[in-house]
C-alpha positions in Angstrom: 126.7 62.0 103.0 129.8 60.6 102.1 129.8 58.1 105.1 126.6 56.7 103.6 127.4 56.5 100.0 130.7 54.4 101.1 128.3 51.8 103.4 126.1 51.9 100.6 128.7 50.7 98.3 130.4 48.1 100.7 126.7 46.5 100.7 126.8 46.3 97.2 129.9 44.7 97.4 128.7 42.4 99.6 125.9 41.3 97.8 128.1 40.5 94.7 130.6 38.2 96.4 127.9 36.4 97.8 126.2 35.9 94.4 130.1 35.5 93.1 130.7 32.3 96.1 131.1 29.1 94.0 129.3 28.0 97.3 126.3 29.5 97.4 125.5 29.1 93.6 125.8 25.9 93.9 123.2 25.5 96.7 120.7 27.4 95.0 121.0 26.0 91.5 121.0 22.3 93.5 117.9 22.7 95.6 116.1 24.6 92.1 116.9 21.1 90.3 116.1 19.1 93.9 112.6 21.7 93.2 112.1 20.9 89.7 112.7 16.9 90.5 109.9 17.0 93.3 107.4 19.0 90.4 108.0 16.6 87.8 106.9 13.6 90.2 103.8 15.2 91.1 103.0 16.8 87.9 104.1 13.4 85.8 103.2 10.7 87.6 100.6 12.2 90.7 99.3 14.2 87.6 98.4 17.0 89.8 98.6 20.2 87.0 99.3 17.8 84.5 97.9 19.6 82.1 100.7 22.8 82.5 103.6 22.7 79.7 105.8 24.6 82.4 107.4 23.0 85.9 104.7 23.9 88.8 105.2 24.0 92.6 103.7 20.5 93.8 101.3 22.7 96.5 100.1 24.9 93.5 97.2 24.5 91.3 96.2 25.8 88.4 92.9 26.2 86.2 93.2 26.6 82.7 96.8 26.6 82.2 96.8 27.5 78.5 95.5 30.8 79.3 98.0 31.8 80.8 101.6 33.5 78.9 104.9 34.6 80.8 107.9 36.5 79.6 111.2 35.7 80.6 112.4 34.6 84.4 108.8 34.2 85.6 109.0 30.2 85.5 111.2 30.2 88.2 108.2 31.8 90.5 105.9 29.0 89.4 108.9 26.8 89.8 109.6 27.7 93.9 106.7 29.1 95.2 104.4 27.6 96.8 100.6 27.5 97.8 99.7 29.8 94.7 96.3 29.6 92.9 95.9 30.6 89.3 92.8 30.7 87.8 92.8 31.7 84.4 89.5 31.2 82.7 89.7 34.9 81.0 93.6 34.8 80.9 96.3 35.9 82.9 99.5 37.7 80.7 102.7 37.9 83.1 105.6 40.2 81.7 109.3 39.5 81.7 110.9 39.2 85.2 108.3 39.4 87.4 108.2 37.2 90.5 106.0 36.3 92.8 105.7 35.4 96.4 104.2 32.1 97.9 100.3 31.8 98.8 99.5 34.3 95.6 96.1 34.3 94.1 95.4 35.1 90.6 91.6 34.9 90.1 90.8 36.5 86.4 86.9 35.4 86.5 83.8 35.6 88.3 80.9 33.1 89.0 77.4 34.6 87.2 75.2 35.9 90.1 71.9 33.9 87.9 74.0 30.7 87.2 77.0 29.4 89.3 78.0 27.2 86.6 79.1 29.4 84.4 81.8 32.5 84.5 81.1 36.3 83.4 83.5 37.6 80.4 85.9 40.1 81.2 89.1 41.3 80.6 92.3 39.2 81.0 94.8 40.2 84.0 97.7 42.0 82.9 100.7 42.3 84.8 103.5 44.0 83.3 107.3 43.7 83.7 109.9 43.5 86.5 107.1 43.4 88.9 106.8 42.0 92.4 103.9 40.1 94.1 104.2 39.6 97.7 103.1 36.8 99.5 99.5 36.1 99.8 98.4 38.7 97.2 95.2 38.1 95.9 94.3 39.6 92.4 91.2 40.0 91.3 89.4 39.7 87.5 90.0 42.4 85.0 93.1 44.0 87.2 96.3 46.0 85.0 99.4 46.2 86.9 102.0 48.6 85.1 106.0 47.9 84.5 108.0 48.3 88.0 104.9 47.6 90.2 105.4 46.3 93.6 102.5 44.7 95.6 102.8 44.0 99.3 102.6 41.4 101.1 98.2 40.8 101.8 97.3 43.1 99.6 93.9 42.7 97.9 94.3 44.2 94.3 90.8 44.9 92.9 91.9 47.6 90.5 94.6 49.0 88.0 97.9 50.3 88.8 99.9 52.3 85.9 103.9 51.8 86.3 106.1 52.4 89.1 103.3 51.9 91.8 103.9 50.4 95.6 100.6 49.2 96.7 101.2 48.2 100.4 98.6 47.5 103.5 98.8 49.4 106.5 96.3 49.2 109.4 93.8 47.8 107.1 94.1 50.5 104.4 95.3 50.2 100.9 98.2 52.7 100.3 99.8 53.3 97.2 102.7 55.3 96.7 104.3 56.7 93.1 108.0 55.6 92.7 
């Protein structure tokens, strides 16, 4: 026990002088503002999401940007990851510090069965805070996720989650675990 807790610790160490490396802060803040450059072109003068107040991925799209409201730190996930698709014709609400993975799908309506051209009413998405979306997650229309939530990688989210939930994909079966 003892021999782990002091490996556990040097980790931790580790992890803060690399965060604490001049060096490496530099990088990161240099390719986010290399990142947010590249956005701007696209979103600017490409006017692909041109209609989004917030810095999108260029490989992104979103429908109905206006529906959609994020707390603290999540612009930095619409910022860097790529490939995502947000539609948010009944809303999407994203809490503070939730991040999310490249390829992510965030679907919050249906197509009417009787009329393609129009959308069925339902609640908005709700994700809550400090949550994390793997890559390729598709979430689907009317879907809560509570605080703390952590979605694997492929997963297909069709229902609610309360907090504190690990919903991972194994051998083509949704698991989901209570932290």
């Amino acid at each position: 026990m003892r021999r782990y807790g002091k490996i556990f610790f040097e980790n931790k160490l580790n992890k803060i002088e690399f965060i604490k490396n001049s060096q490496n802060k530099r990088y990161f803040f240099a390719s986010m503002r290399s990142q947010r450059l590249v956005n701007f072109i696209f979103q600017r003068i490409f006017r692909i999401n041109a209609e989004c107040r917030f810095s999108v991925h260029f490989t992104s799209r979103i429908i109905a940007p206006n529906k959609i409201s994020f707390g603290k730190g999540v612009e930095k996930s619409f910022l860097l990851s790529g490939h995502c698709y947000f539609q948010a014709l009944n809303g999407i609400i994203i809490g503070d510090g939730t991040i999310f993975g490249p390829g992510v799908k965030i679907i919050s309506s249906n197509h009417d069965m009787r009329d393609f051209s129009h959308s069925i009413k339902c609640r908005p998405i709700n994700i809550g805070k400090n949550c994390w979306i793997g890559t390729n997650v598709i979430i689907l229309p009317g879907v809560e996720l509570g605080n703390n939530t952590i979605i694997g990688a492929g997963a297909i989210v069709n229902k609610s989650f309360k907090k504190g939930n690990v919903i991972i994909i194994s051998d083509r079966e949704l698991k989901f675990e209570q932290l």
